[in-house]
C-alpha positions as CSV (number, residue, x, y, z in Angstrom):
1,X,128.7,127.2,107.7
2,X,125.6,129.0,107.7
3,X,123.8,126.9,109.5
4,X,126.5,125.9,111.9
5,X,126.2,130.1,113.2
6,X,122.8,130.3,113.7
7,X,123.0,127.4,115.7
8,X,125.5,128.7,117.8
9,X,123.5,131.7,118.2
10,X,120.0,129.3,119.4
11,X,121.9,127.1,121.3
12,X,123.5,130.2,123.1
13,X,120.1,132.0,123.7
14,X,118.8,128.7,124.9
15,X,121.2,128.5,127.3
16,X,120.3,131.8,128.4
17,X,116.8,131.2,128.9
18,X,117.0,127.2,130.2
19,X,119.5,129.3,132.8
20,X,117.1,132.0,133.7
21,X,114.0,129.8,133.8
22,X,116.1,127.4,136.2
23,X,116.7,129.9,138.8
24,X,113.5,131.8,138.8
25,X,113.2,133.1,142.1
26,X,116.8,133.9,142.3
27,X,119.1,135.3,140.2
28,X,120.3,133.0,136.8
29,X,124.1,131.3,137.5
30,X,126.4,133.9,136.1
31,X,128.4,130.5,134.0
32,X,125.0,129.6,132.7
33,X,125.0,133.5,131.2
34,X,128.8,133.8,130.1
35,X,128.6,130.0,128.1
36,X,125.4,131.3,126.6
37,X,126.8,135.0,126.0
38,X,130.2,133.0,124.4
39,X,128.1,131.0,122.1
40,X,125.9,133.4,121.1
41,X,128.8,135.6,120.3
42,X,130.6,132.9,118.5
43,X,127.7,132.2,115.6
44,X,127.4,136.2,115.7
45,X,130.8,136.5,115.1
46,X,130.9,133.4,112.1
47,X,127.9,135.0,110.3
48,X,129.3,138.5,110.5
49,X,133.1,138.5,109.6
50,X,133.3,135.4,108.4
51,X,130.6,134.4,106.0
52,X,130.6,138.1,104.8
């Protein structure tokens, strides 16, 4: 399960940068940043409360 968080929490930051990187000169796709933000938050969330 441990490993199942953390890679929620890559995949999400990934997403975040993949999304920003994308978009350069504008600004990044505000879904792009809320599915990364909801992923990241997810693994956060399993490592903190759950696997405590």
């Amino acid at each position: 399960m441990y490993y199942i968080a953390k890679s929620l929490e890559l995949l999400g930051l990934f997403l975040i940068f993949f999304g920003f990187i994308r978009n350069l000169p504008d600004l990044m796709n505000p879904y792009d940043f809320i599915y990364g933000l909801v992923l990241f938050i997810t693994g956060w969330i399993i490592e903190k409360y759950i696997l405590k």
